[in-house]
N, C-alpha and C positions, 0 to 999 in steps of 0.2 A: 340493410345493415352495411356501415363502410366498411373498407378496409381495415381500418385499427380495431373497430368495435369487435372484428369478426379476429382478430390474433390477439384482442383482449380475452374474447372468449375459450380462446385453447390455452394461450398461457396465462398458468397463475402465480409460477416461483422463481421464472427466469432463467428456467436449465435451458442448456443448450439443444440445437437443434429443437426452440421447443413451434417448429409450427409440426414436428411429425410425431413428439412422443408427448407420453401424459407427464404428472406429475411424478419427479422420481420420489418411488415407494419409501428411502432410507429418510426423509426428511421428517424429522418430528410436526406436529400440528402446530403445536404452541413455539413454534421459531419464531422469534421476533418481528422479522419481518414482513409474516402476515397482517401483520395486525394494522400496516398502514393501505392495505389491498382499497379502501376504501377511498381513499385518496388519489391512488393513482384511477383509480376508474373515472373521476371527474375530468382528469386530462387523457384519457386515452383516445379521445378523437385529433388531437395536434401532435405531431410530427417534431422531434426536437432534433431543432436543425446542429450537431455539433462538428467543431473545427480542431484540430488536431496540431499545435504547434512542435516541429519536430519530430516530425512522424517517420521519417527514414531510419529513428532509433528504434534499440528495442524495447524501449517503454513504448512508443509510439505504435510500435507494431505491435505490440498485447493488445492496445488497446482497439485495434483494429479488428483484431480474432475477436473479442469480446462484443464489439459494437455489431457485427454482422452480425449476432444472435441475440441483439436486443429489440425487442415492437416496439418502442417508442424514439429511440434516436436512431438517427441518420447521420453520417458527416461529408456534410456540405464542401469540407473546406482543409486543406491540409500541405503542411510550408514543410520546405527543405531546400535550404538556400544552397548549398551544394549541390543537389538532383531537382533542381526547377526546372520544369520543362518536361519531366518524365513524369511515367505512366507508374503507378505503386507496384505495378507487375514487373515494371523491368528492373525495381530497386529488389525487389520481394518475390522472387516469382512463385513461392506457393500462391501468391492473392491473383495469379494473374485472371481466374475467374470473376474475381470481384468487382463491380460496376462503382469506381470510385471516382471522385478527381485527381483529375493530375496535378500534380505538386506544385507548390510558387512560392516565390521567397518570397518572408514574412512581409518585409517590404509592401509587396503588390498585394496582400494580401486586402481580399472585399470582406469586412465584419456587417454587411448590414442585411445579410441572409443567416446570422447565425445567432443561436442563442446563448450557448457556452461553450467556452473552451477548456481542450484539456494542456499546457503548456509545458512540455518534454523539453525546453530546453538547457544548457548547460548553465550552471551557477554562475552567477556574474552576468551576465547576459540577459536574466529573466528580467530584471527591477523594470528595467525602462522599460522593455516592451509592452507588461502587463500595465504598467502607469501610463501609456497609451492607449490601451484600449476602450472602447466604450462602456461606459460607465455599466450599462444595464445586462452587460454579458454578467452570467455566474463562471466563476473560473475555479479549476483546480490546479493549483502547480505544481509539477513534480519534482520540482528542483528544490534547493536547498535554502532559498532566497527567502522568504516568508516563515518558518520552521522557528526562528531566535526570537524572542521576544527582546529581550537586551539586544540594541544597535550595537553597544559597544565590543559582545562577544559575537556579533556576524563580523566585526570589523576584524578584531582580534584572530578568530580561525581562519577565515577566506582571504583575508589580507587586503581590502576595499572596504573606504567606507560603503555605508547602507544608502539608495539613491532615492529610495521612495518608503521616506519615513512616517507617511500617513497612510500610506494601503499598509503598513508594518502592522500597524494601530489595530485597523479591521479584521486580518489576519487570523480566522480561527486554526487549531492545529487541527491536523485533520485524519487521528486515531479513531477511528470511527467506533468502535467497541465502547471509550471512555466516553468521546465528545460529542455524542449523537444529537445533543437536545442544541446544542452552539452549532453543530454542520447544518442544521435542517433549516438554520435560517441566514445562515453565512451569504454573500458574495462571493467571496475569496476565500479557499479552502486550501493550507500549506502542507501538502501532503507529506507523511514522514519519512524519512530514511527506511530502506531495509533493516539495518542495522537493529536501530530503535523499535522498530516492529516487533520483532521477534524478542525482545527485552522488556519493553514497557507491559505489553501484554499479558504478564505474566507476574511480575513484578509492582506495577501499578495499585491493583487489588490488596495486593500483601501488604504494602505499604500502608493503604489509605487503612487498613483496619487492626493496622500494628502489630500484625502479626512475626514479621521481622525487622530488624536492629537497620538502620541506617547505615550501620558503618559496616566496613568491610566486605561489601559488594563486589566478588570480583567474576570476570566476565570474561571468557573465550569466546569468540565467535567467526566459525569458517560460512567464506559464499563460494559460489561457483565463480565462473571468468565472467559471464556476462554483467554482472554488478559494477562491472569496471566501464560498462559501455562498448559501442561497435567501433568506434573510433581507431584508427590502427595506430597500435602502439607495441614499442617492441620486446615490451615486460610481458603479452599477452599471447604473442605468437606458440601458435603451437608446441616446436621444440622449446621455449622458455619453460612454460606452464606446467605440461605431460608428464607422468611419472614425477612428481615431487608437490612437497608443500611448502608453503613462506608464509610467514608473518608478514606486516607492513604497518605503515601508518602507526609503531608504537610507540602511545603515549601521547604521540599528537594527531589520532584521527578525527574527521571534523566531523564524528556524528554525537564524539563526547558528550560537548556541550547542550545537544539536543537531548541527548539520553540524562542528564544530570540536571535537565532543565524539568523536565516532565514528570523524572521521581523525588525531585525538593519540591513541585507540588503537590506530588503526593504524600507526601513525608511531613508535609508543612515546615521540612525546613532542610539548611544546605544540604545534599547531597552528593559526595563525590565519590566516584566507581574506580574501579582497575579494570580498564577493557583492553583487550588485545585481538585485533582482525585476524584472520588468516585466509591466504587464498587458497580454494582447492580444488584439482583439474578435473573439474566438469561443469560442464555448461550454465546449468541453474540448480538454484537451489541454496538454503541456509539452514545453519544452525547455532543455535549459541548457547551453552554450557554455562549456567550461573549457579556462583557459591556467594549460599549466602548464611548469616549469623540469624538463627531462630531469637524470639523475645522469649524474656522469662516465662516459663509456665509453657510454654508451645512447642508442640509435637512436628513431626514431619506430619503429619497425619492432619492434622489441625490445618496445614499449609494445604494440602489436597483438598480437602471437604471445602473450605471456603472459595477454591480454582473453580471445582464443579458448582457450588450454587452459584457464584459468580455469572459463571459464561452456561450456565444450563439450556439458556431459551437461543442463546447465541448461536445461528446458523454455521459460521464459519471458525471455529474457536473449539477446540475439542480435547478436553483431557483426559487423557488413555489411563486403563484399566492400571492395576499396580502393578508393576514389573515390566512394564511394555514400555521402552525404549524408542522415543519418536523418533522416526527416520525420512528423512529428505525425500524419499522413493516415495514416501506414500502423501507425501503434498503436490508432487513435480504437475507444473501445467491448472494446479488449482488458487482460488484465492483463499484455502484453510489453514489452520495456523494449530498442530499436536501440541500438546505439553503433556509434563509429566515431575513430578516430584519426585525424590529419594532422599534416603538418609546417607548424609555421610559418615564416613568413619569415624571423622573427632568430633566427639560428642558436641551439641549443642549445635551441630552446621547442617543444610541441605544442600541437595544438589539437584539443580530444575535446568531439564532440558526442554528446549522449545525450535520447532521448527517449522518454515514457511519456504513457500518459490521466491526470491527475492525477487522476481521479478513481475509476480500476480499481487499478494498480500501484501507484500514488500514493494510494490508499485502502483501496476497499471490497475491490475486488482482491485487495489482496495481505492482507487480516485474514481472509478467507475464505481462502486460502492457508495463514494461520497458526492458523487454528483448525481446519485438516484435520489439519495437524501435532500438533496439542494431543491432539486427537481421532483421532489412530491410524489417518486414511485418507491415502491419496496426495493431496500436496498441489496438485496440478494437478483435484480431484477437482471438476465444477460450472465451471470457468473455463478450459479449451479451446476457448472461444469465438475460431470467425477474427476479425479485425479489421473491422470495418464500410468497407468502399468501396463507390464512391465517399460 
């Protein structure tokens, strides 16, 4: 028995550390994800070589945490044109245990050892490089480049036009909860916004089975600092952030249009929201506070019952007991995503909170998620990580 066949044999659901523990006990039977175990067994003997563009970020570095504890990928390959030349430990020193490559700018970068990539880097910058790449790579991007389907509202938000308007085309989005039967056989998978994460996920379902009104959708949502990126900027600096909170981006943040775009298909028709970000001084983590207008004849209750059939078989998606108030603390370091319904005070409205790590679900998380799907393993495979408490 090889190697893979024999860490096929211990792991079956992708927790971590999983070559020294079993299966964790809290996981239902019937999770989705089992159910493709049969699939990944036909590829457990090949090693899937991946490459990591922009990996001195911290999307890049999720996904690094995540990929050590996955049996079937490896990464081969990993660029940071600013820290080319160095070792992932001197950028990272928790990884400095880790047997990785050292870094090279994208540039120099060799794709003909690698299968897929996962592509962290900054908006504006993605189009061309992925419109280089070889054809036969499966790609997930984390950026915001692929995510629009309309050229004219990438052009509109980002302030560039769109440079590669035929990978546009192919482009699956890549909410893996809604779009799982388009990810599994994507090329190119445009991974979502945090933002939108934590919104559509909750909202989507209501939508598609009319359980709430289109209009009047409005929308608070705080993230931690690191959503903003590692880049040093001096909105983010310690004394800035610490002790206080800010709005930003109101009115014209650019996850709008992504979030307006995803619930007018679910709505089957225009959809436009009132969101407002807000930053909040700590590290990771989201939430976002949605008021919405019940349809005629519909209970807060009705909104509940349809969340849990919904997402029931759903590993990662979990709607808390009545009165339990999702909180940040108990996603932190996971790819899972609480909700929860309430009634508001004026009659006929709710109020659904929903919360994720902006930086696992709301990123690295869930593109590892969708590149299991691409790739033919269960997609909980490498991220059955519990949650970090306290």
């Amino acid at each position: 028995m090889n190697s893979m066949v024999a860490l096929r044999s211990v792991f079956v659901d992708g927790g971590c550390f999983f070559r020294f523990q079993d299966k964790p006990k809290l996981l239902k039977a019937n999770k989705r994800p089992v159910g493709v175990l049969a699939v990944a067994s036909q590829n457990a003997d090949k090693s899937i070589k991946v490459g990591i563009l922009g990996a001195s970020g911290y999307t890049g570095v999720e996904l690094i945490r995540f990929i050590a504890n996955h049996p079937y990928f490896d990464i081969s390959l990993m660029t940071a044109d600013r820290k080319a030349g160095q070792s992932i430990g001197s950028v990272f020193p928790h990884l400095i245990t880790q047997d990785l490559p050292d870094l090279v700018a994208v540039n120099d970068a060799d794709f003909s050892s690698v299968d897929a990539v996962f592509c962290c880097l900054p908006h504006g910058t993605t189009q061309d490089i992925i419109k280089g790449l070889p054809t036969r790579l499966k790609i997930v991007d984390l950026s915001a480049d692929f995510r629009l389907r309309d050229l004219n509202d990438y052009g509109e938000w980002y302030g560039q036009p769109h440079k590669a308007s035929e990978l546009q085309k192919e482009a699956v989005y890549g909410l893996t909860e809604i779009y799982r039967n388009k990810i599994q056989s994507a090329r190119l998978v445009a991974n979502p916004g945090c933002y939108p994460t934590t919104i559509l996920l909750p909202l989507v379902p209501l939508l598609k089975a009319s359980l709430i009104t289109s209009q009047d959708i409005l929308i608070v949502s705080n993230s931690g600092v690191s959503g903003a990126g590692r880049s040093a900027k001096e909105a983010n600096l310690y004394t800035e952030v610490s002790e206080g909170i800010f709005s930003y981006g109101i009115t014209r943040h650019r996850h709008v249009p992504e979030i307006e775009q995803e619930l007018s298909v679910a709505a089957n028709s225009k959809v436009t929201v009132s969101f407002t970000p807000t930053l909040m001084p700590m590290s990771r983590g989201m939430q976002s506070t949605i008021n919405v207008q019940l349809a005629p004849g519909v209970s807060v209750e009705d909104l509940k019952q349809h969340l849990e059939g919904f997402y029931e078989k759903e590993e990662f998606v979990a709607v808390l007991p009545d009165g339990h108030a999702p909180h940040t603390k108990y996603v932190q370091g996971s790819n899972g995503c609480h909700i929860n319904v309430f009634p508001d005070r004026i009659p006929g409205r709710a109020i659904i909170i929903s919360v994720i790590d902006n930086l696992v679900k709301g990123a690295s998380g869930q593109a590892l998620q969708n590149l299991n799907l691409m790739m033919g393993y269960p997609e909980n495979t490498g991220l059955s990580c519990m949650p970090l408490f306290p």
